[in-house]
VEXDREN-2710 file (C-alpha; in Angstrom, 1 decimal):
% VEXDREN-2710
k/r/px/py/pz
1/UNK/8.7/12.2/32.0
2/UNK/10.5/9.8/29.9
3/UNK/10.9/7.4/33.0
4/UNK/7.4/7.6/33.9
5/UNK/6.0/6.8/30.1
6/UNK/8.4/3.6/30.4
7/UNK/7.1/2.2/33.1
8/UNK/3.3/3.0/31.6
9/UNK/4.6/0.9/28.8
10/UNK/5.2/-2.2/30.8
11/UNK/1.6/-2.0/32.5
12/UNK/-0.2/-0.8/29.6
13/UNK/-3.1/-3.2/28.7
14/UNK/-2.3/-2.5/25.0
15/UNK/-1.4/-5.9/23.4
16/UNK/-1.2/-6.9/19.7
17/UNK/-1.7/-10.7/18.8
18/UNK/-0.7/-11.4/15.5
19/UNK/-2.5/-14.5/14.2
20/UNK/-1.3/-16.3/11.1
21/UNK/-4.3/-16.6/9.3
22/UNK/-5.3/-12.8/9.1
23/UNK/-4.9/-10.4/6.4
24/UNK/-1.9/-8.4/6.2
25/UNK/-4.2/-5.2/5.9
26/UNK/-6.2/-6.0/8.7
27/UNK/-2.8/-7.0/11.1
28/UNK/-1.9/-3.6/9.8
29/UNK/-4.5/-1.8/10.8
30/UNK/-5.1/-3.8/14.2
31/UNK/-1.6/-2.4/15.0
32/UNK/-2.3/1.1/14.2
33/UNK/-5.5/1.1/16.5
34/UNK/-3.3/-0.7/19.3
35/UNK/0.1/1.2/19.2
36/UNK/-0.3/4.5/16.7
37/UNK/2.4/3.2/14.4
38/UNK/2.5/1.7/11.2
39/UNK/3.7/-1.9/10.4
40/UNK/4.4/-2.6/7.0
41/UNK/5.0/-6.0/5.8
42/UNK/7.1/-6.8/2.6
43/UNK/7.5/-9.4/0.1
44/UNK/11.3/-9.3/-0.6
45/UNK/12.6/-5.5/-1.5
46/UNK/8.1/-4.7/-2.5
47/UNK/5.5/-3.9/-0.1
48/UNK/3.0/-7.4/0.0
49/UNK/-0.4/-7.5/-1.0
50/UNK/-2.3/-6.6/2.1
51/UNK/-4.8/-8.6/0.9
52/UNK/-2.8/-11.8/1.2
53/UNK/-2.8/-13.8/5.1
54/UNK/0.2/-13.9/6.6
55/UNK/0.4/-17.4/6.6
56/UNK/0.3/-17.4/2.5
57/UNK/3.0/-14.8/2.5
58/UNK/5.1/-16.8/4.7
59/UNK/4.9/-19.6/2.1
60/UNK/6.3/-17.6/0.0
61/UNK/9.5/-17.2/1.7
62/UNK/12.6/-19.0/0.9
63/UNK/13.7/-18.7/4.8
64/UNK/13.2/-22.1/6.9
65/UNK/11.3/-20.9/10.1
66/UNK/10.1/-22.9/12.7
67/UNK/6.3/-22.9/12.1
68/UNK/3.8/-22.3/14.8
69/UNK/0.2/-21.9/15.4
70/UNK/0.3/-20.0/18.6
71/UNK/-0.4/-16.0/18.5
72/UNK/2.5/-13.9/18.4
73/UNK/2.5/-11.3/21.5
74/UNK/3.5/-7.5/21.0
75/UNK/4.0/-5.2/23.4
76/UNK/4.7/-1.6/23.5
77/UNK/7.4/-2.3/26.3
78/UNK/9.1/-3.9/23.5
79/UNK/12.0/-2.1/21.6
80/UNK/10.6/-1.7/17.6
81/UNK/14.3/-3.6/16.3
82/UNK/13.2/-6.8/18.8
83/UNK/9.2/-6.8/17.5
84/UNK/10.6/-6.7/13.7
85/UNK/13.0/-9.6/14.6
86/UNK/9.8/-11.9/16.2
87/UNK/8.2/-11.3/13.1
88/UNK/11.3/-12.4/10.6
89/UNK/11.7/-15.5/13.5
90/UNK/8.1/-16.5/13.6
91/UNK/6.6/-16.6/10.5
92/UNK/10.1/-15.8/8.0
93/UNK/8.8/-12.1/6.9
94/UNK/10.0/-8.6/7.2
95/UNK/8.4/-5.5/9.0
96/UNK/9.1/-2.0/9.5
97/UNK/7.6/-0.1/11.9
98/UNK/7.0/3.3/10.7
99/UNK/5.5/6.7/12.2
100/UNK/1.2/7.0/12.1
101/UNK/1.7/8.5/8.7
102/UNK/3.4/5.5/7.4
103/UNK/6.9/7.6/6.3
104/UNK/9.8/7.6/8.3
105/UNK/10.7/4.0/9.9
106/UNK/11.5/4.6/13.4
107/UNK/14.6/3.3/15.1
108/UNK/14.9/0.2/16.3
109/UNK/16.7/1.1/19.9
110/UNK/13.5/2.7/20.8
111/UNK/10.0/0.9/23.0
112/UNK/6.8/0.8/20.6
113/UNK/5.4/2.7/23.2
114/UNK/8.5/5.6/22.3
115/UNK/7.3/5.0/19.1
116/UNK/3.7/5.6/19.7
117/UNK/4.2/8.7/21.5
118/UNK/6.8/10.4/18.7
119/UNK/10.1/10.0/20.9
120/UNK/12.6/9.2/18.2
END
């Protein structure tokens, strides 16, 4: 079965677009609706305002990133540790992925979709 729930990964319509100048709450909950997981962004070692854009935490961020406009594209094909890294790339912030009830990060080794679905 674990096969089979792979492969729905890569053909599931289920895509997340992460756009700069949203709220961290909404990307949040935009994820959740998509995937079933939590994404928690943070502001150094603290959890960040949700109410704060991405965009404004990311000037916040001593990291030199190479700024774009364009969407950011997540998958649940994608393994959780390479989705985290996109975010830290892209826009110079740090994510967790964590299960639905937003307590236990899950590993990085593992497809969102693995995630989704409790395999971890």
């Amino acid at each position: 079965m674990g096969l089979l729930n792979n492969i729905k990964d890569h053909f599931n319509n289920a895509e997340f677009k992460v756009a700069p100048n949203k709220k961290l709450k909404t990307l949040s909950s935009e994820f959740k609706s998509a995937f079933g997981c939590s994404l928690v962004f943070y502001k150094g070692a603290q959890i960040a305002d949700g109410e704060m854009p991405l965009a404004a935490l990311d000037k916040r961020t001593t990291k030199d990133v190479k700024k774009t406009d364009a969407e950011l594209k997540i998958k649940g094909s994608m393994k959780v540790g390479e989705a985290e890294k996109l975010f830290n790339q892209n826009f110079g912030v740090t994510v967790q992925i964590k299960d639905k009830d937003c307590k236990i990060c899950v590993p990085n080794d593992i497809t969102i979709g693995q995630a989704a679905r409790g395999e971890y």
